[in-house]
Each structure stands twice: as C-alpha cells, then as structure tokens.
TORLUM-58517 format. One record per residue (C-alpha): residue number from 1; residue in one letter; x, y, z. Coordinates in Angstrom, 1 decimal. Example, Ala and Ser with C-alpha at 12.3 -4.5 7.8 and 13.67 -1.06 7.14 Angstrom:
BEGIN
> i, aa, X, Y, Z
> 1, A, 12.3, -4.5, 7.8;
> 2, S, 13.7, -1.1, 7.1;
END
This chain:
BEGIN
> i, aa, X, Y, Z
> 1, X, 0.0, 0.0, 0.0;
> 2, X, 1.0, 3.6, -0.5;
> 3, X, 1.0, 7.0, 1.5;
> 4, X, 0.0, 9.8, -1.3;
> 5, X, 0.9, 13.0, -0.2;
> 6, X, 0.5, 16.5, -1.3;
> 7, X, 2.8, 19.4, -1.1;
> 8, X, 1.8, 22.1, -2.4;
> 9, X, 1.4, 24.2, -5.8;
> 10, X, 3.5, 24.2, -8.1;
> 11, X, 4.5, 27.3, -9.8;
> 12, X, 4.4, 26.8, -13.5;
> 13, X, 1.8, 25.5, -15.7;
> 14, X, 1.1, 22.7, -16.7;
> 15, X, 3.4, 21.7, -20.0;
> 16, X, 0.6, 19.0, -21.4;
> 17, X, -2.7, 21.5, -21.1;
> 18, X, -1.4, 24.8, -19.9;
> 19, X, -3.9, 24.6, -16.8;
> 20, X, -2.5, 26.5, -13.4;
> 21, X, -4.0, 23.7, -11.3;
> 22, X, -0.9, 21.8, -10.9;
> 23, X, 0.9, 20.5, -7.5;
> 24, X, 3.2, 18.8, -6.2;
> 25, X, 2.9, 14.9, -4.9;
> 26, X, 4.9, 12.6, -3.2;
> 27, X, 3.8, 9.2, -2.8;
> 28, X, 5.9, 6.1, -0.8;
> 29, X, 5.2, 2.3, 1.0;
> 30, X, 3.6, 2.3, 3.7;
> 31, X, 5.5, 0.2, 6.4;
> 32, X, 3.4, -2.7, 7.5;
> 33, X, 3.8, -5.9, 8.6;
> 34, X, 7.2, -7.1, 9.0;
> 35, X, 8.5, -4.1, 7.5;
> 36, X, 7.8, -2.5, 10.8;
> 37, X, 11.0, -4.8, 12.6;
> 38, X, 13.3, -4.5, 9.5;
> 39, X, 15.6, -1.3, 10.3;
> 40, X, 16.6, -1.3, 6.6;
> 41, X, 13.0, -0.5, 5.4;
> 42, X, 13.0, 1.5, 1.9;
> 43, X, 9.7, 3.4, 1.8;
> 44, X, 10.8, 3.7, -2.6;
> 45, X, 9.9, 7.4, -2.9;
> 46, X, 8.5, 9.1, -5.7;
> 47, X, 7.7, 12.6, -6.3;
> 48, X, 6.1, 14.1, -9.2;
> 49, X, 4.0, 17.4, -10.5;
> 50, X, 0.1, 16.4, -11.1;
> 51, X, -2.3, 18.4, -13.0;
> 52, X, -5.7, 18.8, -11.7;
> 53, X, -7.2, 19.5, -15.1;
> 54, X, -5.7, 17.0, -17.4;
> 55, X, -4.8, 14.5, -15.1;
> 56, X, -1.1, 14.9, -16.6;
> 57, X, 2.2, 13.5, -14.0;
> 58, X, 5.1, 15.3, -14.6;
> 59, X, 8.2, 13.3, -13.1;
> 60, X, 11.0, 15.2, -10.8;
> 61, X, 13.2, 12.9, -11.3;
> 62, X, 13.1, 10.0, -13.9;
> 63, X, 12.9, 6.0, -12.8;
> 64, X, 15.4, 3.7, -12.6;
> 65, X, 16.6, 2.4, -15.5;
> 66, X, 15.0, 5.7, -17.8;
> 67, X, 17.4, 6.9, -20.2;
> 68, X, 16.8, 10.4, -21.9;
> 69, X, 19.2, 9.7, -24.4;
> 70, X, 17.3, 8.6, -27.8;
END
C-alpha cells in the first residue's frame, strides 16, 4: 500500500494542457507488517507534479533504468 501525499502548488503551468492547477505529490510504502522490525526498510519514494485538469504526471526525477538519451 501507499502514502499519497500532497505538497503544495507548483508554480508553473502545466506543459501538457497549460492549466494552473498543478501541485506537487509525493507518494511512498507504507511500512506494515514485517517491514515495521526491518531497520533497513526502503519506503521507494516518488515525487512528481500532477495536473488537476488534465490528469497529466510530470516526473522530478526519472525511474530507474529511464534513459533520456534517444
């Protein structure tokens, strides 16, 4: 399961529909279960922009593996 979070408004537009509705959202694991006892829990953080009109996710910072070279 996982903890959505938002942070706040963002403060340019949004690059797919040019709407000004657009914040800022973290979203991680939950720690449940065993997860609680392991001290070496990873809660695999991701943060991204959202648009409230399109629906549109904007990454901060690309996935593992995501190359931007063509």
């Amino acid at each position: 399961m996982r903890i959505r979070e938002t942070l706040g408004a963002v403060d340019g537009p949004c690059l797919l529909c040019g709407s000004a509705d657009v914040v800022a959202v973290r979203t991680r694991l939950a720690r449940r279960g065993l997860a609680r006892l392991k001290p070496g829990f990873d809660p695999d953080e991701h943060r991204y922009e959202l648009c409230r009109g399109c629906g549109a996710k904007n990454l901060e910072t690309p996935p593992v593996g995501y190359s931007q070279v063509p």
